[in-house]
C-alpha positions in Angstrom: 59.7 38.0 20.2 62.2 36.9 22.6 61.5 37.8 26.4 64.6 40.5 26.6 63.1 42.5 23.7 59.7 41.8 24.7 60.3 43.0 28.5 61.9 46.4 27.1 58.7 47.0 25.0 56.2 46.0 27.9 58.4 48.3 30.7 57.9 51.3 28.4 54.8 51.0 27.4 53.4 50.3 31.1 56.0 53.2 32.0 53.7 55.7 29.9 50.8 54.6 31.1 51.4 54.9 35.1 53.1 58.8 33.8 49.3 59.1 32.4 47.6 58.5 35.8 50.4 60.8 37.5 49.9 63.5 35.4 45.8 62.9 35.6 45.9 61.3 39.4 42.9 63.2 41.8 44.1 64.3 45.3 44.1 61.9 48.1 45.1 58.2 48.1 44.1 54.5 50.0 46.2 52.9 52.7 46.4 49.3 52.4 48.5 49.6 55.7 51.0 52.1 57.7 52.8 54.4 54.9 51.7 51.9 52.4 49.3 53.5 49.7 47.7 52.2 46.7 46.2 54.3 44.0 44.2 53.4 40.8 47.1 53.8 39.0 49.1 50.5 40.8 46.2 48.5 39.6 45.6 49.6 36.3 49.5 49.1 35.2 49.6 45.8 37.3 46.7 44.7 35.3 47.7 46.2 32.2 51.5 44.4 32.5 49.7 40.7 33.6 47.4 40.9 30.0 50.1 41.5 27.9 52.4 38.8 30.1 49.4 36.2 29.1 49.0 37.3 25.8 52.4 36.3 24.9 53.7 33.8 27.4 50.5 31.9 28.3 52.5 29.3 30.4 54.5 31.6 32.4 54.3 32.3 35.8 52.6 35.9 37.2 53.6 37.6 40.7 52.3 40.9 41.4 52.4 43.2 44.6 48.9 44.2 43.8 47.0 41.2 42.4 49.3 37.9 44.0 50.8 35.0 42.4 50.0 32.8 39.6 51.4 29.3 38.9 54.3 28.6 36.3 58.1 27.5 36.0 59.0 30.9 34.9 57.5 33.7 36.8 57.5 37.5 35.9 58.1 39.5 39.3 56.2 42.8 38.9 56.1 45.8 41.2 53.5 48.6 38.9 54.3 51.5 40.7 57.2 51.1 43.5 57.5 54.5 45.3 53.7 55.2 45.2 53.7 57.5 48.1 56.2 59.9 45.8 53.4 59.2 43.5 50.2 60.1 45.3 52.1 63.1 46.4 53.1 64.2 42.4 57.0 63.4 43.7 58.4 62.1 40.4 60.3 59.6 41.5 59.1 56.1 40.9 59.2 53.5 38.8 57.7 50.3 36.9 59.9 47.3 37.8 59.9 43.9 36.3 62.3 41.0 36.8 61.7 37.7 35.0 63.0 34.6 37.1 63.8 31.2 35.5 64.2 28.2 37.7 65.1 30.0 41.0 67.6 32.8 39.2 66.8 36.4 38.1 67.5 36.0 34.1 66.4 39.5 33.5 65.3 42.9 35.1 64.6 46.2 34.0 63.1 49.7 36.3 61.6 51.9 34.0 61.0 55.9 35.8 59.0 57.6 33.3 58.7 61.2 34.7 62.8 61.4 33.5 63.2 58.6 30.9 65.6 56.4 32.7 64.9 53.2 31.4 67.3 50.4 33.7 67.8 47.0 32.1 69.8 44.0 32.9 70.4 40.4 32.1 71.9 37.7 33.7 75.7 37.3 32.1 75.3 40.4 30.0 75.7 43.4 31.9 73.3 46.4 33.2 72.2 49.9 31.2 71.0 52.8 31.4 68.9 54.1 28.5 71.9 52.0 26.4 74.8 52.8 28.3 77.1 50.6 30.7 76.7 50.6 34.1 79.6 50.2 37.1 78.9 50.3 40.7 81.3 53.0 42.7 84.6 52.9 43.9 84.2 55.3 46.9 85.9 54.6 49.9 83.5 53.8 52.9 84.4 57.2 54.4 82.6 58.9 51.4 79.9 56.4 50.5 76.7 58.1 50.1 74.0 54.9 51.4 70.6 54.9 50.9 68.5 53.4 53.7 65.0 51.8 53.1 61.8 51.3 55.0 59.6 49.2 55.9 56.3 48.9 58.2 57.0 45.1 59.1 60.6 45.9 61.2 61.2 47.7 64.4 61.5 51.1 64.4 64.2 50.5 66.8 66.0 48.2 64.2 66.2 50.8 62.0 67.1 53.4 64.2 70.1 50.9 65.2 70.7 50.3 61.5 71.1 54.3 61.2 73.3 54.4 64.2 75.5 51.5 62.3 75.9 53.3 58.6 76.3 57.1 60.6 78.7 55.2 62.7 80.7 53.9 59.5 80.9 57.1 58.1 78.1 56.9 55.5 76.1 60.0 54.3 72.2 58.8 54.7 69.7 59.5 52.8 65.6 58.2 51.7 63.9 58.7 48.2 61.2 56.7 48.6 61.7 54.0 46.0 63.9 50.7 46.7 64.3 49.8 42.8 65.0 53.1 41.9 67.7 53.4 44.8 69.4 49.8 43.6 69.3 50.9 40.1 71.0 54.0 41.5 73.9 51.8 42.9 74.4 50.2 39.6 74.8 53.4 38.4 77.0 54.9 40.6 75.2 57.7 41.9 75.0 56.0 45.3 77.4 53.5 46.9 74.9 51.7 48.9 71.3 50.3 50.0 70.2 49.3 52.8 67.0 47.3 54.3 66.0 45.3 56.7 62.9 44.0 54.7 62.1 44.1 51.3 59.6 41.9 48.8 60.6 39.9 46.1 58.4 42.6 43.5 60.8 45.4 45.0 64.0 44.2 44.9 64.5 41.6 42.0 65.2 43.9 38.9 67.5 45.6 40.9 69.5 43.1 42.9 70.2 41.7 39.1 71.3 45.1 38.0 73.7 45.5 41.0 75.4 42.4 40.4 75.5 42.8 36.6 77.1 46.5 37.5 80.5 44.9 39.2 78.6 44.6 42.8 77.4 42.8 45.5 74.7 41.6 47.2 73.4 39.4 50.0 71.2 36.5 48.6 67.7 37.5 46.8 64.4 36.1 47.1 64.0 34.4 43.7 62.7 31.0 44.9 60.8 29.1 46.6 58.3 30.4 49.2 60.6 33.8 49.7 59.7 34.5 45.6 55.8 33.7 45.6 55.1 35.3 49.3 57.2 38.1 48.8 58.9 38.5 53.1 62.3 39.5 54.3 64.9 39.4 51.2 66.8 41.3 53.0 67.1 40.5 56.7 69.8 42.6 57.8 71.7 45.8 56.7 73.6 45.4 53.5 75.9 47.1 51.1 76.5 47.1 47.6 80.2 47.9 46.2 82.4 46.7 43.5 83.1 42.9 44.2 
């Protein structure tokens, strides 16, 4: 099985089972720091998506926001259950996302939300889709865009109050959902214009980043190699947009 194919199997599949633990998860939740949770569930799927990585592609490499890095050429990026606060509070929106990086470039990503069966996949040269259909990136003007903005623990709050200040300023319609692949894979789609944040890991934005570009956008440069990749940090160091290119 080829690693497209077998990505769009393993997405699904770890899909259904994190839609098991939110329709079975108990009340309450674990901080692993300011507005970060982690449940059982981010654990199980992580695990559940590294065993079936090492099953089939012993020699590849393994980076998870949950469980760390392990060595290899070729590394699978993986992000169980991004948006777990939405989780832990029964919001469905979240996602699974997996991006599979050869030699320093994303070759493939996919953001699976299984509460609504929107299954995102792209690969490098070959476009983006959603549950089989083409994606393209907006052609709003800036005085309509509707941007979503990110956040995260490890910047300011007074950057991102500036950063506000900047997109209201432009004209931008804010908003938050909670979920950083699921609002890129929303700009690939079209539903929003743009994302912005002013830190994101290498597990949260890879998959979507790919599926961005692969839509007709743009985007500042990823965190697909090198240290950035395998300790996750600031892939996105300043407020960005994504529009057709």
């Amino acid at each position: 099985m080829g690693h497209a194919l077998f990505l769009h199997t393993l997405i699904r599949d770890a899909g259904g089972l994190a839609l098991q633990h939110f329709n079975s998860r108990p009340a309450g939740f674990a901080l692993k720091g300011p507005q970060d949770p982690v449940t059982e569930a981010d654990l199980a799927v992580e695990q559940f998506i590294r065993s079936r990585v090492a099953a089939a592609f012993p020699d590849d490499g393994f980076l998870g926001e949950e469980s760390g890095a392990s060595g290899g050429e070729n590394v699978w990026v993986v992000d169980p259950i991004d948006g777990t606060d939405n989780f832990a509070r029964g919001i469905p929106h979240f996602c699974v996302s997996i991006a599979y990086v050869v030699n320093g470039q994303t070759r493939l990503g996919a953001i699976f939300n299984p509460c609504t069966s929107e299954l995102y996949l792209a690969e490098k040269g070959r476009g983006a889709t959603k549950n089989g259909l083409r994606l393209a990136v907006s052609e709003n003007p800036p005085a309509c865009s509707a941007v979503e903005l990110g956040w995260s623990s490890r910047v300011s709050r007074s950057a991102y109050t500036a950063a506000l200040h900047r997109l209201l300023d432009a004209g931008a319609n804010v908003r938050r959902h909670g979920s950083g692949a699921l609002g890129l894979a929303w700009v690939a789609e079209g539903r929003t214009d743009g994302y912005a944040e002013l830190h994101m890991n290498s597990w949260d934005a890879l998959a979507g980043l790919l599926m961005v570009r692969e839509a007709g956008g743009v985007t500042t440069e990823g965190a697909d190699s090198g240290e950035r990749l395998f300790k996750g940090g600031p892939s996105l160091p300043q407020t960005c947009f994504w529009h057709r290119s």
